[in-house]
C-alpha positions in Angstrom: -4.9 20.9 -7.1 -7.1 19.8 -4.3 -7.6 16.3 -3.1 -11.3 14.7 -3.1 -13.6 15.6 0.0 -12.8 13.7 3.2 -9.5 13.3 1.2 -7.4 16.3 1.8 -3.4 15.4 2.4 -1.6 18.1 4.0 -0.3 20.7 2.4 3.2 20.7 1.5 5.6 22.7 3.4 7.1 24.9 0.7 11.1 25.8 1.5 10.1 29.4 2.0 14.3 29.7 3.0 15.0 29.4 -0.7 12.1 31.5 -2.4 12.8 34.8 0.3 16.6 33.9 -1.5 15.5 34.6 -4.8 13.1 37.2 -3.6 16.1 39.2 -1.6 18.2 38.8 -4.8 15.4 40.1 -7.3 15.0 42.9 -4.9 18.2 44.4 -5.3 18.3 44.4 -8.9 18.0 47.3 -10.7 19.2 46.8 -13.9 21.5 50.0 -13.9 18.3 51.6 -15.3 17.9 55.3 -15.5 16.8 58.5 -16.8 15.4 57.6 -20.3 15.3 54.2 -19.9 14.0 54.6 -16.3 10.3 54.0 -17.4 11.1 50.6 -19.4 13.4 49.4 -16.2 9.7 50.4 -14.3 8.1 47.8 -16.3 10.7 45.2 -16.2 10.5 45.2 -12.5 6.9 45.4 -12.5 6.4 42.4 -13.7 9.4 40.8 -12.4 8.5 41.7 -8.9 4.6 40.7 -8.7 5.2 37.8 -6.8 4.6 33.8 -7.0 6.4 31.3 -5.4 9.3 31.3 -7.8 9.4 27.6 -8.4 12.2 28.0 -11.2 14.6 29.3 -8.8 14.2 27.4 -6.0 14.3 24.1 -7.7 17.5 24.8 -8.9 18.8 26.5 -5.6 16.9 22.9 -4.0 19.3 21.0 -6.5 22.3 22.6 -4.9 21.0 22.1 -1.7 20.6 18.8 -1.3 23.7 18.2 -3.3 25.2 19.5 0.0 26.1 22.8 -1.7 25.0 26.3 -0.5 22.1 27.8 -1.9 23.7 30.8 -2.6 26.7 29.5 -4.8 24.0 29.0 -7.7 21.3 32.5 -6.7 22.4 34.9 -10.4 21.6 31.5 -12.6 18.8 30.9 -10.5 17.5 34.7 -10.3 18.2 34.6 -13.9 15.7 31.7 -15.0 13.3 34.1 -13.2 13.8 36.9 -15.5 13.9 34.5 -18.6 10.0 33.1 -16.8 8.7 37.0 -16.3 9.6 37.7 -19.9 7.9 34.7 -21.1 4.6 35.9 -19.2 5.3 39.5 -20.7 5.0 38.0 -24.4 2.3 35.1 -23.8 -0.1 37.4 -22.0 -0.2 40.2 -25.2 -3.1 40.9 -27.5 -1.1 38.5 -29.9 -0.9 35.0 -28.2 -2.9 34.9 -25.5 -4.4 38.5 -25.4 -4.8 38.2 -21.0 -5.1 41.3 -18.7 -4.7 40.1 -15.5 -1.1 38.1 -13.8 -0.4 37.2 -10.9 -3.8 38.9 -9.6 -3.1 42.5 -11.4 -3.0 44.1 -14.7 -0.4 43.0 -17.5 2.6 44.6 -18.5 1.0 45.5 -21.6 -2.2 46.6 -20.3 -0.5 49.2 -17.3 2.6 50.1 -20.1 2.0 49.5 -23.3 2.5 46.9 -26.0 5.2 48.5 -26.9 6.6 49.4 -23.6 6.0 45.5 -22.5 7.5 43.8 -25.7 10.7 45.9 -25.0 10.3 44.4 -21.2 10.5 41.3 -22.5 13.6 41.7 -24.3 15.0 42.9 -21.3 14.8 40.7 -19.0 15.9 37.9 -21.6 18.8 40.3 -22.1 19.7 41.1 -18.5 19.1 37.1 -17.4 22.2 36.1 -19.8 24.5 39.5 -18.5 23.3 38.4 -14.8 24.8 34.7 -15.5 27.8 35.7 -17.0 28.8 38.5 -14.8 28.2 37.2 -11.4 27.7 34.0 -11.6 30.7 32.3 -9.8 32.4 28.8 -10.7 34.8 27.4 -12.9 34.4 28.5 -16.7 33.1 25.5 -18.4 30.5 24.9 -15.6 29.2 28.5 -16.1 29.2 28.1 -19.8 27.5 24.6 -19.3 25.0 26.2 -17.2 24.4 28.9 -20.0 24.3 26.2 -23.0 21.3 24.2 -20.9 19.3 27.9 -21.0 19.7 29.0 -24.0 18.7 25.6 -25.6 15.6 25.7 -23.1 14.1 28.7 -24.6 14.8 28.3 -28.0 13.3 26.4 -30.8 14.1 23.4 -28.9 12.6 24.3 -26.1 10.3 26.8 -24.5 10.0 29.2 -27.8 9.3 26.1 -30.3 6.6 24.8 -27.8 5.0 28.1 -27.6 4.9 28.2 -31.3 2.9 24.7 -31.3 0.8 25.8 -28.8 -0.6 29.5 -30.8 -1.0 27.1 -34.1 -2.5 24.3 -32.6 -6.2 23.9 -31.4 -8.3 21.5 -29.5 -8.9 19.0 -31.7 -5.7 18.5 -33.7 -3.3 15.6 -33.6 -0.8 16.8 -31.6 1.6 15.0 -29.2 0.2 16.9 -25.9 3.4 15.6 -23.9 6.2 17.3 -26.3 4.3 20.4 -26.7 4.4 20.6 -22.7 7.9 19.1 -22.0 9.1 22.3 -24.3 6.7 24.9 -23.3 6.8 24.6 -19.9 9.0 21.4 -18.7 12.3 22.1 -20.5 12.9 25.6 -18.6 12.3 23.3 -15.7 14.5 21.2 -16.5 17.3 23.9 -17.1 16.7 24.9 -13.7 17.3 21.5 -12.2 20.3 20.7 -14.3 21.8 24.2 -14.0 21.9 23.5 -10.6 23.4 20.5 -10.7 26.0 21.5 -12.7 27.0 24.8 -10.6 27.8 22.2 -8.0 30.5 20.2 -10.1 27.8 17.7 -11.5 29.9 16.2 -14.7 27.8 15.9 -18.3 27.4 12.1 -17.4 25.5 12.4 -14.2 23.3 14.9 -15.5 20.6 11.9 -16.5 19.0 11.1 -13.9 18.2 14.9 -12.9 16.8 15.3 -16.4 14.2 12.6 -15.8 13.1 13.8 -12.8 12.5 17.1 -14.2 10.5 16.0 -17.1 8.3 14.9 -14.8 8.1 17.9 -12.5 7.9 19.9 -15.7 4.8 17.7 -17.7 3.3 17.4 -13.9 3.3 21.8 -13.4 1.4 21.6 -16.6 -1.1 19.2 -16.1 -2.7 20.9 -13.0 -2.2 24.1 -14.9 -4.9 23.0 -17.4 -6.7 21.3 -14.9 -6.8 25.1 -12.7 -7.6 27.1 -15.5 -11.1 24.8 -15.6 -11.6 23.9 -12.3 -10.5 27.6 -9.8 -11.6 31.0 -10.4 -9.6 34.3 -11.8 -8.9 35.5 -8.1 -7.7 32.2 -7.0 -5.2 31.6 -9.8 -4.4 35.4 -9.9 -5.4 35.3 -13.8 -8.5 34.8 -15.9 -10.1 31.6 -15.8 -11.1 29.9 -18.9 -9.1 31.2 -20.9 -7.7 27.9 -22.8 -11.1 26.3 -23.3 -12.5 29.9 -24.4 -9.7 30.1 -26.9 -10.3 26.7 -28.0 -6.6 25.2 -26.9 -5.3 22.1 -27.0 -4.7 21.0 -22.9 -4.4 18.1 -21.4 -8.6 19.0 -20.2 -9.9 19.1 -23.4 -8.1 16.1 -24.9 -8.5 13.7 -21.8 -11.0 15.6 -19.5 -10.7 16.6 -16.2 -11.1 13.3 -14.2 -8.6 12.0 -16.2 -6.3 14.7 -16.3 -6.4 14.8 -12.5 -5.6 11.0 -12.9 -2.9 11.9 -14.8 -1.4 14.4 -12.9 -1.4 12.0 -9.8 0.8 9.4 -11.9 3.2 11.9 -13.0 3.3 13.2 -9.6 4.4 9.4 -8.5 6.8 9.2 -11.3 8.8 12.3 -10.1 9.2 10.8 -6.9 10.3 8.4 -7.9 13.1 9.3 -10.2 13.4 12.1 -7.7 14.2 9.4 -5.0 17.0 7.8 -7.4 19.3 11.5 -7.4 22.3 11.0 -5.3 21.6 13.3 -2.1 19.2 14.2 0.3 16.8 16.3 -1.5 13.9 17.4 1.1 13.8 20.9 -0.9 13.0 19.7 -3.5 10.4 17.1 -2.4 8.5 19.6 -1.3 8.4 21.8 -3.8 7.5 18.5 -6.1 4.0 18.1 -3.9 3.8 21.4 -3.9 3.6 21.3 -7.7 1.2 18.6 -7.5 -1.2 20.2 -4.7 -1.2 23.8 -5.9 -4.8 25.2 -6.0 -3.4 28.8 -7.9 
């Protein structure tokens, strides 16, 4: 989101060292894919590898970080919260929910596959992100299981599929609590990124507070300048189309507040996660950045 004329703070550093992590680690999976399911393992990866600055991943690869813990120790969770992301994008973007042909500045999985082929995409990855946790993710036992607990109740009912489901029934003008319809469709698979991390680095269940407040606030803050984006930069910018929540009539924080205030918004949320981000026990420049980042994004 840009600042006001005359106004313009620099632009965060982003920690480039974590995302070309995940981006190495993506890379090299294949999925065991071939032969006659070579063309759905095509798809998977298509979508999987079209780029962005994997902000899931690295905050919980950040979270280890500045918890003094290699990076590394935590990248098949982390790469695996990617997949669970991709396959997210897979099922919003078809003719059903939000019926969008362009991602990430290219066609859809559906629209270059399929609907079919790109449903089945989606499965996979959601699939292949629990088998990547539990197969190579290192650690003792009931961290690991922890870690997979905190994911699967982020993109169920209570979490990233329930919000998802309030989103496609709601519309503009209903009377709907905007902040736990974003805090589960976008904020809570944030949130299992940061506290995944933590607790891949021997955080205990009682310390896990404080890293969930920050990351309701990094999660309600990604979707604030979401909405305010989709209104305010163009298709090529964002790398999807434009207007596409006001055109199908949705319920953001835009229409409800408008966008001076939503901008106003998303700079006191943006102070808020510092602030609880200030409070975690560590030195967490990572994940500072990729906090302003959040905040100053302009795609």
């Amino acid at each position: 989101m840009k600042a006001a004329p005359g106004d313009e703070p620099s632009p965060p550093v982003y920690p480039d060292h974590l995302r070309r992590l995940v981006e190495a680690y993506l890379e090299r999976l294949d999925f065991g894919a071939a032969g006659f399911v070579g063309r759905l393992a095509e798809a998977m990866r298509y979508s999987l590898m079209a780029g962005g600055k994997r902000i899931r991943p690295v905050l919980a690869l950040a979270v280890a970080e500045g918890r003094g813990r290699p990076p590394r120790d935590v990248l098949p969770t982390a790469a695996a919260l990617e997949l669970i992301h991709t396959y997210s994008l897979i099922h919003d973007d078809l003719p059903a929910i939000d019926n969008d042909d362009l991602r990430r500045g290219r066609p859809t999985c559906h629209v270059a596959f399929g609907e079919d082929i790109a449903i089945l995409a989606g499965d996979g990855l959601f699939a292949e992100a629990f088998a990547l946790v539990l197969e190579r993710q290192e650690g003792p036992p009931a961290a690991v299981l922890a870690a997979l607990s905190e994911i699967a109740r982020a993109t169920g009912l209570r979490g990233m599929v329930g919000g998802q489901y309030i989103d496609v029934t709601s519309s503009a003008g209903d009377e709907v609590d905007l902040r736990r319809l974003h805090l589960l469709k976008t904020g809570r698979l944030i949130e299992a990124a940061v506290v995944c991390g933590a607790l891949l680095t021997g955080a205990a269940d009682a310390e896990l507070a404080p890293y969930r407040g920050y990351a309701e606030e990094a999660g309600l803050l990604f979707q604030i300048v979401d909405d305010i984006l989709d209104v305010s930069a163009g298709s090529e910018q964002i790398g999807k189309t434009a207007g596409k929540d006001a055109q199908a009539n949705k319920l953001t924080y835009v229409s409800r507040y408008g966008l001076a205030a939503a901008r106003r918004l998303a700079g006191e949320t943006h102070a808020r996660a510092l602030a609880r981000l200030a409070a975690l026990p560590g030195q967490y420049v990572s994940l500072q950045a990729v906090t302003d980042y959040i905040f100053l994004r302009d795609r």
